[in-house]
C-alpha positions as CSV (number, residue, x, y, z in Angstrom):
1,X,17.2,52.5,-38.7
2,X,15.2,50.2,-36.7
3,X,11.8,51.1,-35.2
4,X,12.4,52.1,-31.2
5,X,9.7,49.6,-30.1
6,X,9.7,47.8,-26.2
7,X,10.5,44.1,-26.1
8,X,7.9,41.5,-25.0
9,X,10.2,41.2,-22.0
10,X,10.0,44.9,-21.3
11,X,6.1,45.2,-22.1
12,X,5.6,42.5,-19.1
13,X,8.0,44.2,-16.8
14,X,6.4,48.1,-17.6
15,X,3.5,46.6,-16.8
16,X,4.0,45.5,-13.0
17,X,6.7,48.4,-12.3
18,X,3.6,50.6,-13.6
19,X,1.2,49.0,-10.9
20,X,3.9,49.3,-8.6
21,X,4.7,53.2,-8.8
22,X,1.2,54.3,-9.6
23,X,0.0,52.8,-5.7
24,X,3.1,54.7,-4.6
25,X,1.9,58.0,-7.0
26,X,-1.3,57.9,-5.5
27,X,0.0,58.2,-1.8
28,X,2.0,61.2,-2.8
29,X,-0.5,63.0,-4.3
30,X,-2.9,62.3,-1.0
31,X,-0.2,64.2,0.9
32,X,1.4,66.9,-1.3
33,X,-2.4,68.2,-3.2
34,X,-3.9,70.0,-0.5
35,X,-7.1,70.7,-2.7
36,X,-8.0,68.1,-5.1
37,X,-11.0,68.2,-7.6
38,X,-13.4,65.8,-7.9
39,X,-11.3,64.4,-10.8
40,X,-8.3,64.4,-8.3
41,X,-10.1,62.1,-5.9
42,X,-12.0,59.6,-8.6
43,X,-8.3,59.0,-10.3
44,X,-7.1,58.1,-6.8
45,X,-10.3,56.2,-5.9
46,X,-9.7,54.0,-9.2
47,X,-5.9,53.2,-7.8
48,X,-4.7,55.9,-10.6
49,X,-2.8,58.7,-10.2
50,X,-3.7,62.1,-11.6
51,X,-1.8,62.9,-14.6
52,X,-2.9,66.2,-15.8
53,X,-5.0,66.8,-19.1
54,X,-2.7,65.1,-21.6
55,X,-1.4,62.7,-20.0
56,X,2.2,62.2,-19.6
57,X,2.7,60.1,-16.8
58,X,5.4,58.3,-18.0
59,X,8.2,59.5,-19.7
60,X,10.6,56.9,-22.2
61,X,14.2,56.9,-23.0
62,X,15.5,54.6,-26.4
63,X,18.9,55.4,-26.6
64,X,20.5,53.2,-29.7
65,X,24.3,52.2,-29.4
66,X,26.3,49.7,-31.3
67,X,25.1,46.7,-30.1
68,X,21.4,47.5,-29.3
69,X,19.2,49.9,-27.7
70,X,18.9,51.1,-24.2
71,X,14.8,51.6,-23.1
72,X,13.9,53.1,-20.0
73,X,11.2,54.6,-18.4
74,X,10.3,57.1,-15.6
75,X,7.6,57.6,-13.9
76,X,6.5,61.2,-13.6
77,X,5.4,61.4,-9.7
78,X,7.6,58.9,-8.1
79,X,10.8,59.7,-10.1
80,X,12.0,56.1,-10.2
81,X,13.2,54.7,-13.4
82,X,13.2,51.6,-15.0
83,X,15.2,49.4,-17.1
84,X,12.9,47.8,-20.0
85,X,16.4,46.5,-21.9
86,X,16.5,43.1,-23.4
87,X,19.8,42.8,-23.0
88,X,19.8,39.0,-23.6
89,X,18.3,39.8,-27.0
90,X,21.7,41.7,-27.8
């Protein structure tokens, strides 16, 4: 079985989406923690959003089928999703 690895196609994509929904991320958490840290606020001052101790900001899907494999990706605090597929590549 093939490694589940991201496409050069995805990688650049993930990449802006991940820009994109972490300056959205970073407005939610503004409004919905009522009492940050000082950790809260220097995430958000450094355009990230806070993702907890280990991590886990994003969450990845590779699901394999007959004629390739399906990645995706969901960001944790905006719950939009992406499609990383290179479905040229199929």
């Amino acid at each position: 079985m093939d490694d589940f690895i991201i496409s050069q196609y995805g990688q650049a994509k993930l990449k802006n989406w991940i820009e994109d929904q972490n300056k959205i991320a970073v407005k939610i958490q503004r409004m919905t923690i009522k009492n940050p840290s000082s950790f809260h606020q220097l995430c958000w001052d450094n355009g990230e959003p806070y993702a907890g101790a280990i991590g886990g900001l994003i969450t990845y899907s590779f699901v394999p089928n007959d004629v390739g494999c399906v990645v995706k990706a969901v960001h944790n605090v905006t719950k939009n999703e992406v499609d990383l597929t290179d479905y040229d590549n199929w």
